[in-house]
N, C-alpha and C positions, 0 to 999 in steps of 0.2 A: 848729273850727280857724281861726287868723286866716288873712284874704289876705295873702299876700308884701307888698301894697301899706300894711300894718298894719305891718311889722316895721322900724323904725327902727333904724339902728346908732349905737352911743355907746360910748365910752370913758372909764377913768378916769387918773387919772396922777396923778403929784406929781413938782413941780419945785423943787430948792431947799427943802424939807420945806413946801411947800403943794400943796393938794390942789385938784385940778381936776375936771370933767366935759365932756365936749366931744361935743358932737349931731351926728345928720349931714350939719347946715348947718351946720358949722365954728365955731355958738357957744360959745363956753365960757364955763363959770363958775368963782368959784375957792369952793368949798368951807370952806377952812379954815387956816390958819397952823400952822405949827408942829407937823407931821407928823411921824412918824417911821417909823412902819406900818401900814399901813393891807388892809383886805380886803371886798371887796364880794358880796351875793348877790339871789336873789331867791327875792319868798317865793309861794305859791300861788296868788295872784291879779297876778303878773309884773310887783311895785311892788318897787323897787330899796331895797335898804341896804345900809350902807355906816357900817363900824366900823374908827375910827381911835383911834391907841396916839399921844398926843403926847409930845414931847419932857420932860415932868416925869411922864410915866407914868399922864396919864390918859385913860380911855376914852370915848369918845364916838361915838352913834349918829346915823347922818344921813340923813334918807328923805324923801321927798317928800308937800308935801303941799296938795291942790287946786293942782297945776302951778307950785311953790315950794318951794325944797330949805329944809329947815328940820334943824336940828341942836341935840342935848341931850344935855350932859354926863353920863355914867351914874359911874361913881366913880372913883375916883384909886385902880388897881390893882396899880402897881408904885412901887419907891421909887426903882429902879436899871432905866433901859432898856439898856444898853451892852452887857450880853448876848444881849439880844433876836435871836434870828434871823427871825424871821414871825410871822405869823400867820394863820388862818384864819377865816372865819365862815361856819356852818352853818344854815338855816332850818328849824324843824320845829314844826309844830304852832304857827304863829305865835309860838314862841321864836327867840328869836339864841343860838344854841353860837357861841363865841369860844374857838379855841386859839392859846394865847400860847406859842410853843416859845422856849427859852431855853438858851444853851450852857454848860454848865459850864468856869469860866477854867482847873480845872486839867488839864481832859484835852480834849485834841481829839474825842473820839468817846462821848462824853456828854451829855445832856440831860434838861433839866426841860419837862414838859408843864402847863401852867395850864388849866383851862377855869373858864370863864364861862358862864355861865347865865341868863336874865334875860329877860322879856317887855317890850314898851316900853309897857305898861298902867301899870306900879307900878317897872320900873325895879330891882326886888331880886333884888338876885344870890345865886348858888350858885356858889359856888367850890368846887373840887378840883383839888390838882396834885400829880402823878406824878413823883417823882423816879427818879433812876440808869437812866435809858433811855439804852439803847446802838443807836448805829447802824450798820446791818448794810445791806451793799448798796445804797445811797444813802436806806434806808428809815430814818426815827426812828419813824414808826409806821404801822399799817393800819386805815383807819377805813369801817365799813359801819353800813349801817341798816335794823333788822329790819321785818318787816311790821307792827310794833307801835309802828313809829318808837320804838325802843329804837335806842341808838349803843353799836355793838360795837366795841371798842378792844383793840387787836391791836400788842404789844409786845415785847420783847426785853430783862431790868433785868439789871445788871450785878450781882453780888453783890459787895459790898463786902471782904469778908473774903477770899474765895477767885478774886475775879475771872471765876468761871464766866457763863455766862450761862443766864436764864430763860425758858420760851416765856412768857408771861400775857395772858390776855384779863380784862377787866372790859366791865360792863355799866352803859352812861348811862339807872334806868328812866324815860322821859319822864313815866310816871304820877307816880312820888313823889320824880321832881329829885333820885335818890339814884344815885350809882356803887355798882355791886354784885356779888358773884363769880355766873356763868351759873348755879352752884347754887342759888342764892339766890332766881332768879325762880321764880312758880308753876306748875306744871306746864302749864297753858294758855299761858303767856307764854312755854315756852321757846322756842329757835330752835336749830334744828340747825347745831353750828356748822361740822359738818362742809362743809356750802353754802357758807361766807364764805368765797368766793375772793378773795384778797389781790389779787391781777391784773387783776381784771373788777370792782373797786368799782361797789355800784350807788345810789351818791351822785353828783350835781354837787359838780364843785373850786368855786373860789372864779368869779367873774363872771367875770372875762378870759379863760376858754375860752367863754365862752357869749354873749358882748357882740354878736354880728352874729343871734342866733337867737332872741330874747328882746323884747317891746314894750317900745320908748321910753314911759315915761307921763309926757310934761308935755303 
């Protein structure tokens, strides 16, 4: 366990669509131009990243390296950001999960989910996205992660025709970078899903709940 005397506090921000960092000597740096979204995490060995959606919709990864923020453009993901409402990023197994939520213009309580995929060894992405997600309770979705670092995705999709709504879970397998129905895993990999308490996730949200509890590494 680190000492107290280890644990640096830092924050991230954007002003004006650039992105900053700021240490807890009041240094700041600016990251980047031309922001639009951006969301930060950390991965197992407590080294910061940080995945930004610019203003022509494309994605870019920014991490540090040997005590210098370096940043490299992953691919141009979207064509249209103006729906955009967030997004998130997920650490696992030395991948980056990137969920890009996105509002649909014609209803207010509608939504598209994007994920993103991709290690920063080679940079090639897995996409999949989730249409006609409905939101219920301030929730668009529930997201948990098994003992298998499988990502259990936990939903609500509108039916189109009759407007009813669906319960649906799928399954992110980290082994074969494929979304999959929970019947689909093998029977050593299942997970009881009856355990995923929607309430009690036991994930880290993005960096800014965790920025005072976490080592600065420059």
């Amino acid at each position: 366990m680190k000492n107290n005397k280890d644990i640096k506090p830092f924050y991230i921000y954007a002003d004006k669509n650039a992105l900053y960092i700021k240490n807890i000597n009041e240094q700041t740096e600016k990251l980047a131009n031309n922001i639009y979204s951006y969301s930060a995490n950390i991965d197992d060995n407590k080294n910061i990243h940080i995945c930004g959606l610019d203003t022509k919709g494309k994605l870019t990864h920014f991490f540090n390296n040997n005590g210098h923020w370096k940043k490299r453009g992953v691919h141009k993901i979207l064509n249209n950001i103006k729906n955009v409402k967030y997004m998130r990023l997920y650490l696992i197994n030395n991948f980056l999960n990137v969920f890009i939520i996105e509002k649909y213009p014609i209803s207010e309580n509608l939504y598209k989910v994007s994920h993103f995929n991709f290690n920063y060894s080679d940079y090639k992405i897995y996409k999949y996205t989730i249409n006609n997600i409905c939101k219920e309770n301030e929730h668009i979705y529930k997201l948990n992660i098994d003992e298998l670092s499988n990502i259990v995705f936990e939903y609500k999709k509108s039916n189109t025709i009759n407007r009813n709504l669906s319960e649906n879970i799928i399954i992110f397998n980290s082994a074969s970078r494929k979304w999959i129905n929970p019947s689909s895993l093998s029977r050593g990999s299942k997970i009881d899903l009856a355990e995923v308490d929607a309430h009690s996730s036991n994930i880290k949200d993005d960096i800014f709940e965790y920025c005072y509890s976490i080592k600065y590494k420059i």
